[in-house]
C-alpha positions as CSV (number, residue, x, y, z in Angstrom):
1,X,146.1,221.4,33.4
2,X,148.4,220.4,31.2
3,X,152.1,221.3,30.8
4,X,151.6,223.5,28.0
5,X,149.5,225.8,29.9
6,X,152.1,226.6,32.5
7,X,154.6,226.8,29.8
8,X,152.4,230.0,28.5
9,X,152.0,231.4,32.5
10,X,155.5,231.7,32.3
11,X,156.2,232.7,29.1
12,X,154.0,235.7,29.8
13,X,156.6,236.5,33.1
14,X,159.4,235.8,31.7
15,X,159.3,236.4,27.8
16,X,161.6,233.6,25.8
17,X,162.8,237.0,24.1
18,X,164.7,238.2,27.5
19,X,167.1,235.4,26.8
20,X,170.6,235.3,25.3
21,X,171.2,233.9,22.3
22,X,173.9,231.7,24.0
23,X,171.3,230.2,26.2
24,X,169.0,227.0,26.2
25,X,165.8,227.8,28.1
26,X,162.5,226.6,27.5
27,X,161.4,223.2,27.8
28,X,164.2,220.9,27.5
29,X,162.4,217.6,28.6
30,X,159.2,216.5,28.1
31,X,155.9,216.8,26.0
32,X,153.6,219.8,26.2
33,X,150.5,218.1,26.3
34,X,151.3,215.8,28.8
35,X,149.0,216.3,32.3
36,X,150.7,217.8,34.5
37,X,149.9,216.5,38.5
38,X,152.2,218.8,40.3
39,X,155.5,221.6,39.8
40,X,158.8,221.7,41.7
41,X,160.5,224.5,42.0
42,X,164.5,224.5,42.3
43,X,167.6,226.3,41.0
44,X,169.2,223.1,39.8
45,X,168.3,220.5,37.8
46,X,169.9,216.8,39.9
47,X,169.1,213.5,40.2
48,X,167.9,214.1,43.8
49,X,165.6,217.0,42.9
50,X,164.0,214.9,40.5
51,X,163.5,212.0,43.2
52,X,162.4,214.5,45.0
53,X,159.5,215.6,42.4
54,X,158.7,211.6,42.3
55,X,158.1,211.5,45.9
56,X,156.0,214.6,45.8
57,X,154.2,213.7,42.5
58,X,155.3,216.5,40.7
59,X,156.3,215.4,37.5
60,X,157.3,218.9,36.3
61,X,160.5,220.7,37.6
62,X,161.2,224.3,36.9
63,X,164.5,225.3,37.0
64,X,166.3,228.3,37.2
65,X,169.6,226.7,35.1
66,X,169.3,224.7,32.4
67,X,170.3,220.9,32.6
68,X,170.9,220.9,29.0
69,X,173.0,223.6,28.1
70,X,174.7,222.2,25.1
71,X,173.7,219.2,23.0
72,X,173.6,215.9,24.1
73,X,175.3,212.8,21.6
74,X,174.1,210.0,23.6
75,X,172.4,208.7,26.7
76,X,174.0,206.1,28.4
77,X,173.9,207.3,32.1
78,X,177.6,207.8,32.1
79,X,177.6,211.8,33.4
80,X,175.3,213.5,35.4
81,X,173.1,215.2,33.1
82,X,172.7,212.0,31.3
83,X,171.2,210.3,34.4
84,X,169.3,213.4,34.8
85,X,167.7,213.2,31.4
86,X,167.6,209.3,31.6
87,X,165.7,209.3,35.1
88,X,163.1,212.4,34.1
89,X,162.7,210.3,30.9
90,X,162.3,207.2,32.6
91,X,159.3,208.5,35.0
92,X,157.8,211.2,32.6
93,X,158.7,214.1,34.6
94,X,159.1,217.3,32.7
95,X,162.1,219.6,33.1
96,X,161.6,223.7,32.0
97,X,164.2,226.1,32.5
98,X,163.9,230.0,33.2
99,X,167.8,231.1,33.0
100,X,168.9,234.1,31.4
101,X,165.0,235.1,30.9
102,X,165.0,235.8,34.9
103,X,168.7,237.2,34.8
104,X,167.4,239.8,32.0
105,X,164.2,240.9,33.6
106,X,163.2,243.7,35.3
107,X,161.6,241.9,38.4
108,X,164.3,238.8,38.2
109,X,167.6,237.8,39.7
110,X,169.3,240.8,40.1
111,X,166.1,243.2,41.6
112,X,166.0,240.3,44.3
113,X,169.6,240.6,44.8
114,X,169.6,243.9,45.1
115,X,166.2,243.9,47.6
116,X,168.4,241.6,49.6
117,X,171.4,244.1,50.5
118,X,168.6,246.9,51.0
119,X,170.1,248.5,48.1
120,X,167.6,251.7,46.8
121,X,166.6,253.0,43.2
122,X,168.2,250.2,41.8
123,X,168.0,250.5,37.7
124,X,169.5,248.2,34.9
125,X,172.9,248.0,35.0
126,X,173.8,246.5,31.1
127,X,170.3,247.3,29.0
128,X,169.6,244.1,26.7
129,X,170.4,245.6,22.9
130,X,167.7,244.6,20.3
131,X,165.1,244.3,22.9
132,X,162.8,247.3,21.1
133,X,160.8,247.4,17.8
134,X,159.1,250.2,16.1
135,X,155.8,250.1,14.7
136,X,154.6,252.6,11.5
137,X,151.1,252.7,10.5
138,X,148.4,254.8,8.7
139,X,144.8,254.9,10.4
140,X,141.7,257.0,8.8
141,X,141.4,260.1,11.2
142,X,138.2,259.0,12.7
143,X,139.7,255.7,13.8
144,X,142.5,256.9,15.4
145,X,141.4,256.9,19.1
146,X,140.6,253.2,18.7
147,X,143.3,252.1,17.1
148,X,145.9,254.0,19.7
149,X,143.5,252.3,22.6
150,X,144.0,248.8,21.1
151,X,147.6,249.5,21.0
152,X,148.7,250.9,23.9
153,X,146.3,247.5,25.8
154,X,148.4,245.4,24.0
155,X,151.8,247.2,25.5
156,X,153.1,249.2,22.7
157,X,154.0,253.0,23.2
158,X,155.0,251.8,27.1
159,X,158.4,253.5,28.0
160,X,160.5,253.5,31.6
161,X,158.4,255.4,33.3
162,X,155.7,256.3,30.3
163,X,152.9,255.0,29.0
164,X,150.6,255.4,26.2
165,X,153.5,257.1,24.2
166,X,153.3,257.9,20.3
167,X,154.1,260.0,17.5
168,X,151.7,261.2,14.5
169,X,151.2,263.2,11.3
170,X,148.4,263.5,9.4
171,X,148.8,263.2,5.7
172,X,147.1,262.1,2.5
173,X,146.6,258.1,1.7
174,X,146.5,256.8,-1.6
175,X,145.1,253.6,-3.2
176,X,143.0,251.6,-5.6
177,X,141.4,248.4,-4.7
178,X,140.6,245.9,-7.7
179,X,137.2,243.7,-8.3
180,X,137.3,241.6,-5.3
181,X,138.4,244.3,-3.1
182,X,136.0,245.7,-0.2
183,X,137.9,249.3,1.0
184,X,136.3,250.9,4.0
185,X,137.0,254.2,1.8
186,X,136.5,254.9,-1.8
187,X,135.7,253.1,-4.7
188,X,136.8,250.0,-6.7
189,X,139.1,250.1,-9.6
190,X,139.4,253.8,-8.8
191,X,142.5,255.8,-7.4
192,X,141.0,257.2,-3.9
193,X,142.6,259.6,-1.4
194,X,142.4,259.3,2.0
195,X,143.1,261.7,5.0
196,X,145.1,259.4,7.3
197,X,147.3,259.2,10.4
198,X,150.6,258.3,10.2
199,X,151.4,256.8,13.6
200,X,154.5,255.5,15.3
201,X,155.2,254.2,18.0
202,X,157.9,251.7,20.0
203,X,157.5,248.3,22.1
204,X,159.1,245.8,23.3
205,X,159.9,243.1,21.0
206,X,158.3,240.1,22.8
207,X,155.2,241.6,22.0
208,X,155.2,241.7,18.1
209,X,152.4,239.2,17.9
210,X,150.4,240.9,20.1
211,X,150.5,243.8,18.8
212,X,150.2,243.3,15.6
213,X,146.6,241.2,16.1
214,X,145.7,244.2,18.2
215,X,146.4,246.9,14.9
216,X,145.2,244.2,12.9
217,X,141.5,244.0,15.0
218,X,141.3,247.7,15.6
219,X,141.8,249.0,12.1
220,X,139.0,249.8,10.0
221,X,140.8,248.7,6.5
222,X,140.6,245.5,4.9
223,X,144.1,245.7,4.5
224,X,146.6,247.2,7.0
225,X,149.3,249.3,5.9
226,X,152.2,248.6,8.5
227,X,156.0,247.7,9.2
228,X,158.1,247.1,12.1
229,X,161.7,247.7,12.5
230,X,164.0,246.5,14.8
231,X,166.0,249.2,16.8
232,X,169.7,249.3,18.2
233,X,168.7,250.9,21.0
234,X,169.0,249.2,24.6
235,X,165.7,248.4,26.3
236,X,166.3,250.3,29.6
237,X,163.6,248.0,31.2
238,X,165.6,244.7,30.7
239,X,169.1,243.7,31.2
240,X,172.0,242.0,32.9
241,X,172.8,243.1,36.4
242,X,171.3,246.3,38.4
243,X,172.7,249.5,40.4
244,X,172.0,251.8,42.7
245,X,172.5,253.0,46.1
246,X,172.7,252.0,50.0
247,X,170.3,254.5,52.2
248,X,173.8,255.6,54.0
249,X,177.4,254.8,53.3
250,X,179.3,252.0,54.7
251,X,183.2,251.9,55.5
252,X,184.3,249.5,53.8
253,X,184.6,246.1,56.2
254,X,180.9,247.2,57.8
255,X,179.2,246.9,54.4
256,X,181.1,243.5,53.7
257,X,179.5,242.4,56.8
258,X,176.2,243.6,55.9
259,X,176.8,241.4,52.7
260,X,177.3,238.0,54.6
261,X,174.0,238.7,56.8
262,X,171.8,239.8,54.0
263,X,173.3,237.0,51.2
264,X,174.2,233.9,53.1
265,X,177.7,232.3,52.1
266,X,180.0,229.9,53.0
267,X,182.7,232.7,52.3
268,X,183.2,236.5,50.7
269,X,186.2,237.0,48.3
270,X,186.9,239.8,47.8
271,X,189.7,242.5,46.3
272,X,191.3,245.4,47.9
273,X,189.2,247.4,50.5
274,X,189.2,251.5,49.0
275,X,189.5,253.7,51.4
276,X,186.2,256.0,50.3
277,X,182.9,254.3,51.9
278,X,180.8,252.1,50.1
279,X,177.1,253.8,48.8
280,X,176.6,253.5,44.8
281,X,176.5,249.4,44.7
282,X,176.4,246.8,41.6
283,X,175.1,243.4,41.4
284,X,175.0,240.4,39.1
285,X,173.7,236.9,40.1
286,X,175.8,234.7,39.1
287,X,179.3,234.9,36.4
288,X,179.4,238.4,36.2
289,X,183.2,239.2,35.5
290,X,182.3,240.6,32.1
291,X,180.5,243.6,33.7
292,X,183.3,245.0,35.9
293,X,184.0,247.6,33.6
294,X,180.3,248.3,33.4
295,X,180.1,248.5,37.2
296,X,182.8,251.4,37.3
297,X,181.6,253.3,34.2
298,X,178.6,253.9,35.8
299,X,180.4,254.7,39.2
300,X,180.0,251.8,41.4
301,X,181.7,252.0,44.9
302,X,181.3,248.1,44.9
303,X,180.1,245.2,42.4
304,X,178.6,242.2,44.0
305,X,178.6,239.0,42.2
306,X,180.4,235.5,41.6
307,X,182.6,233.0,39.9
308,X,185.4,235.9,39.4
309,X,189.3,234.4,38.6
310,X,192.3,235.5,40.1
311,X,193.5,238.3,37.8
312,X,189.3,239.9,38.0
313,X,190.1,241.0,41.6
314,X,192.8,243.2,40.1
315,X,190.6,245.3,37.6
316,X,189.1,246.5,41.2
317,X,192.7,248.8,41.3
318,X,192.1,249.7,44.8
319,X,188.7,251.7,43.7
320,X,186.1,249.5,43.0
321,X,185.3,246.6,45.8
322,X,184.5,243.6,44.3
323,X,182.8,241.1,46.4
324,X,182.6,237.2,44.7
325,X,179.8,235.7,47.3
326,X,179.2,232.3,45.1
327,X,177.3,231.4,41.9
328,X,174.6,229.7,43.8
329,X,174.2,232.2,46.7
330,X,173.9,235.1,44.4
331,X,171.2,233.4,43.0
332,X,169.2,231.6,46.2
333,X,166.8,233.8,46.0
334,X,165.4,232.9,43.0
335,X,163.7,229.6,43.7
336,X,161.6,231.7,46.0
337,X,160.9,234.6,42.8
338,X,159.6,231.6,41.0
339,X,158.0,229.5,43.5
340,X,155.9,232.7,44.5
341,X,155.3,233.9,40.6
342,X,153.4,230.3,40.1
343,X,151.5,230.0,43.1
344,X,150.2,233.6,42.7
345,X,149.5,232.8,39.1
346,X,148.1,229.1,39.4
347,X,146.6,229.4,43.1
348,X,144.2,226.4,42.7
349,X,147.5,223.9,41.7
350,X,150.1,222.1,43.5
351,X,152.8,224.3,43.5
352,X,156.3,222.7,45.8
353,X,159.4,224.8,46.8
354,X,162.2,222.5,46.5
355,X,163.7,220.8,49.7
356,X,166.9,219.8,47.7
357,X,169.9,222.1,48.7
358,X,171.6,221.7,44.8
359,X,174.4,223.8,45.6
360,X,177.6,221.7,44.2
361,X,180.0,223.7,46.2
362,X,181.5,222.6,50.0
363,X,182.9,224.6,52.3
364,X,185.8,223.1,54.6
């Protein structure tokens, strides 16, 4: 197996689309044809993870964050990700990173979190915007069936809940095919009219190509008549953070106990304790100060998640409890999501959770 092929296993998980545009995920070391003998799993990128991948003959290491994260000028060993890069460079080991691709998706970072404090009917807390497209096309009226089949296999029409989902109107279709034309319809150098479909529908944007080979095989003309748009509206399936609600309320100081057992920390901050229990609850692994507003808009007793300044615990104004458990533990579960996804997915190949604890933060 070669490294391009688990690039693609992943790809399908975790679309490169789920990112933000602020991001750098992806391959970031290494060549995609390269062999591949084994995969590490960690949530950091260090020099001692990728000893670690040495020793255990893995000479590809998927990450969670991304060692490169902004360009690099030169090479000379002198900061950490420059050793980093130098060492994997040095002993042709292969560094991918996952990112915001995991922290977007439905099944990523945030659903773990949220499994983790037992918190039910948890839905997306910030929907991605630009994550939808809509497709518009014109199939002959006995084709229809097949062409809505090939579509909805190839994930279009899918929506929350819903599947299979389209709009149509029959109409008339016109054209005229020249001398090297071959219509399905009609006659050359003729104007013909067709009775036709006009069928819409909306997908996910990740899925363009795919859907457009599968319009492209399951239409009957020699040329298809289509176009895709790009919607404003939010994907309700993808996004930052996630919401939803404990199976009982908690006073205050008994749910920030709860907390510390289910997500292991060195230490809670956290603002104010409100004096109404704690049942609607937010998360967001990793820096999620920008969603605080978020959190209480959609009425949030409490918003767990990390890296928040001083002034952040005051937008909790005595209402909203916010809980800053660390970047890395509000994220240790997923080197286990990924770890898990790959074996599943590539059960015949050497698949190693990481021993390395990367978490750059000591308690006293």
């Amino acid at each position: 197996m070669i490294v391009k092929e688990i690039v693609e296993v992943l790809e399908e998980w975790a679309p490169s689309a789920y990112a933000e545009d602020f991001d750098n995920v992806g391959l970031l070391v290494g060549d995609l044809n390269q062999k591949c003998s084994g995969i590490i799993v960690s949530l950091d990128c260090t020099l001692p993870l990728l000893q670690e991948a040495q020793t255990k003959k893995c000479n590809l290491v998927v990450c969670f964050h991304p060692i490169l994260f902004t360009g690099l000028k030169k090479i000379t060993g002198q900061t950490y990700v420059e050793r980093c890069v130098q060492y994997a460079i040095q002993h042709e080991i292969s560094i991918l990173a996952l990112h915001t691709r995991l922290d977007n998706h439905p099944e990523g970072v945030n659903r773990v979190l949220a499994q983790a404090l037992s918190i039910e009917n948890s839905r997306i807390l910030i929907p991605k915007s630009g994550g939808l497209k809509k497709l518009n096309t014109y199939v002959p009226h006995d084709h229809v069936e097949a062409v809505l089949e090939a579509l909805h296999k190839s994930g279009a029409g899918a929506l929350g809940n819903y599947s299979d989902c389209s709009f149509s109107v029959s109409g008339t279709g016109r054209f005229k095919g020249n001398d090297h034309s071959n219509p399905f319809k009609g006659e050359i150098n003729k104007r013909n009219e067709v009775e036709e479909v006009n069928i819409k529908m909306v997908f996910a944007s990740h899925l363009s190509a795919q859907v457009i080979n599968a319009l492209k095989e399951s239409h009957p003309y020699e040329t298809v008549a289509f176009d895709i748009v790009a919607l404003d509206n939010p994907n309700p399936e993808i996004g930052m953070g996630r919401i939803g609600e404990l199976q009982a309320p908690l006073e205050g100081s008994i749910f920030l106990n709860k907390v510390k057992k289910s997500v292991p920390s060195g230490m809670l901050r956290h603002s104010s304790i409100p004096s109404k229990p704690i049942h609607k609850v937010a998360v967001l692994g990793g820096s999620g100060s920008f969603a605080i507003e978020a959190a209480k808009k959609q009425g949030a007793d409490a918003f767990i998640t990390a890296d928040l300044k001083y002034h952040h615990f005051f937008q909790g104004e005595e209402s909203l409890l916010l809980v800053d458990v660390g970047h890395y533990e509000s994220e240790q579960f997923t080197k286990k999501l990924i770890f898990e996804h790959l074996s599943k997915n590539l059960p015949n190949f050497a698949v190693v959770l990481s021993e390395t604890i990367t978490n750059p933060v000591n308690y006293f």
